[in-house]
N, C-alpha and C positions, 0 to 999 in steps of 0.2 A: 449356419454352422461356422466357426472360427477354425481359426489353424492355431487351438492350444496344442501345445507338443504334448504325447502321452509318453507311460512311462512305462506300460506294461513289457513285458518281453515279447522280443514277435514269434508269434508261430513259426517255425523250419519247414511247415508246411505249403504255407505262402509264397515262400522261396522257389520251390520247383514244381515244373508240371509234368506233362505227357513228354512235353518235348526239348525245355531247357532249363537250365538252371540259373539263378539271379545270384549274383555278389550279395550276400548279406545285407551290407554294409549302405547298398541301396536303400536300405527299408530304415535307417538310422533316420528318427523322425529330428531330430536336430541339425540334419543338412539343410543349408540355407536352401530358400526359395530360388529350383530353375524355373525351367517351362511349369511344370505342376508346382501347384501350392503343399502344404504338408497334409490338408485334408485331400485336395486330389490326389495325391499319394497312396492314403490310409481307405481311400475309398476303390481306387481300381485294385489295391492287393489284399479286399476285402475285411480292412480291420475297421470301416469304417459303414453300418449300413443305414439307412432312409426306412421310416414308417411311409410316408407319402409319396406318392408317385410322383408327384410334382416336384417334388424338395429333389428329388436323384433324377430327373428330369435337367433341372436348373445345372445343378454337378456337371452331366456330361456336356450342357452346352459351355457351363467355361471352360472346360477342359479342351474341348474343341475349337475356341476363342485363344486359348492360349497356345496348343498348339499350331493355330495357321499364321498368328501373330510373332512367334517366332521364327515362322518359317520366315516372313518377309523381314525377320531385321537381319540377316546372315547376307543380303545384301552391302546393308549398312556397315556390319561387320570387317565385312570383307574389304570395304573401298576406304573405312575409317579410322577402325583400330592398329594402333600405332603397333610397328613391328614386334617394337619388347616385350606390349602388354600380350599381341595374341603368343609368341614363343614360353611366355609367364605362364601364359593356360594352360600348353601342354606339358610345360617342365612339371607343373603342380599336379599331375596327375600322371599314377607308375603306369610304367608301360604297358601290363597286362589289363590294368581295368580300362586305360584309353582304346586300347586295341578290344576289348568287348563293349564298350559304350558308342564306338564307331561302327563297329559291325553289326548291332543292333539297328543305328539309323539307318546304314543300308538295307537290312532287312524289310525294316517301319516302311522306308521310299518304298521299296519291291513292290512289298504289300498293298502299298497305298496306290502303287501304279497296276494295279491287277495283273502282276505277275508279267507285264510286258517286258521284258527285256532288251528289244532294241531302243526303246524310248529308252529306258535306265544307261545304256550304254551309250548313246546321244548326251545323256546331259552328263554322264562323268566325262564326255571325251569333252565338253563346251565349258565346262572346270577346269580340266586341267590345263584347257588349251588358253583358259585367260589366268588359270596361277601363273604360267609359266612364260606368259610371252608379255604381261601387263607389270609392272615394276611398284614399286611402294607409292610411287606420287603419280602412278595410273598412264605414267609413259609406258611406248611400245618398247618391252626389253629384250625381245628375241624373235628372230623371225623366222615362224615355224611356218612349216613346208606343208607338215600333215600329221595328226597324233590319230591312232586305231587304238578303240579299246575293244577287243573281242572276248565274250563271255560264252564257251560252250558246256551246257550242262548238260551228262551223261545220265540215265535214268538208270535204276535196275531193272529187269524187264520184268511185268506182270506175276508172282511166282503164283497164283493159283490158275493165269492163262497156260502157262509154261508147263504146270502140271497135269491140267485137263488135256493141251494135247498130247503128254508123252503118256496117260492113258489109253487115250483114243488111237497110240498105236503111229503117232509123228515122230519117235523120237530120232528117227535117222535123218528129220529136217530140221532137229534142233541145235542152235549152235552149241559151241563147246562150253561158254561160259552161262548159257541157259542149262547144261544140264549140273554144270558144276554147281551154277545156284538152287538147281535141286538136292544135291548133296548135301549142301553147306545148312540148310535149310532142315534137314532129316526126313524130306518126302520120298526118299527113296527105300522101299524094305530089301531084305536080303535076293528075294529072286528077282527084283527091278535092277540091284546091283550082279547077279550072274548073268543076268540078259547083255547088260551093258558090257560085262565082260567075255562077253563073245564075238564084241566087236574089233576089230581093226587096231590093236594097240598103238599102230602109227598114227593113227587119227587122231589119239587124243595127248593133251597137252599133258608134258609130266607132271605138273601140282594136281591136275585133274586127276590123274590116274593114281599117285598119291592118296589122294583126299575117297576115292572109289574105294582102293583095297585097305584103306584104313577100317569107313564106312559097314562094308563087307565083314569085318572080322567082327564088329561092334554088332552088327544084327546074329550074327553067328552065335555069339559069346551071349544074347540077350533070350534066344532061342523063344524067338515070336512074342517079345515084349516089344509094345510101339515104341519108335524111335522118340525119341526129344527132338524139339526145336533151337538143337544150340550146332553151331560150327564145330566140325572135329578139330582136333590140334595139327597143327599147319607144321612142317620140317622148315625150321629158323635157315 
């Protein structure tokens, strides 16, 4: 298969999934050759498909070729390209698509590191620590002492663990923001919200209590229609 450019329109389907959305403007089969070719392109955003299992075979090994090959010129990059041209790069590209074209590579690294995190945060702190202390002609420019890079990621908790134990009768061991995410969620019906409100109004937090007696008028007002699964409206 060649990299002819096509000319059909792309599907807006292709564009987004389950969980992000792509710049259009990606899928513009006339963008010069990066890492992918215009058929690797056409082929992982699905405008491109294989009868033989060997021909799409072939596909993903150069794709894979081309990807680990890029990885090792960002070395080269890095020690050789002249100041102006790498500043050129990023002037040529607006702010909003570099800042989503980089945050996808971290994501790719994430990913590709099985979600390890302290390894990921090892090699941005071993980047930074040679953009900033190594100079344009690879002299020592600054003498750092010590650079941290710390990445804590908060989860939400469980909400169908969350909701089996405030069935089962836990809910006075559940924190404040576990039950508010059963609020925000709509697993609470109107006698789960007068239960709760026979608790200890000092106990709980005021957007919690908020978001409770909002909740409560909503099931009142629905008079034993199931709740939705959408967030009440929050006091700005």
């Amino acid at each position: 298969m060649g990299d002819d450019n096509i000319d059909e329109p792309i599907d807006g389907d292709i564009m987004a999934d389950s969980t992000h959305y792509i710049d259009p403007a990606l899928f513009d089969t006339d963008r010069p050759r990066g890492v992918l070719s215009t058929t690797d392109r056409e082929y992982l955003t699905g405008q491109q498909e294989y009868e033989h299992q060997q021909t799409e075979s072939n596909r993903k090994q150069e794709i894979r070729k081309r990807v680990t090959n890029s990885f090792h010129d960002f070395p080269i990059l890095t020690a050789y390209l002249d100041k102006d041209q790498r500043e050129r790069v990023f002037e040529e590209i607006n702010e909003t698509t570099l800042e989503n074209d980089l945050s996808s590579f971290v994501s790719f690294v994430y990913k590709g590191l099985n979600g390890d995190i302290e390894r990921l945060q090892e090699i941005i702190r071993r980047g930074l620590f040679d953009g900033i202390s190594i100079d344009e002609d690879g002299a020592l420019a600054a003498d750092i002492k010590s650079i941290s890079v710390n990445v804590d990621v908060e989860y939400e908790p469980d909400i169908d663990e969350v909701y089996q134990r405030f069935r089962e009768g836990e809910d006075a061991q559940l924190m404040p923001e576990e039950i508010g995410l059963l609020v925000r969620k709509g697993k609470l019906t109107a006698e789960d919200l007068e239960r709760l409100d026979r608790s200890d109004p000092m106990d709980l937090p005021p957007k919690l209590a908020r978001n409770m007696n909002q909740m409560k008028k909503m099931a009142e007002e629905m008079d034993g229609v199931e709740l939705v699964d959408e967030p009440p409206n929050e006091d700005k």
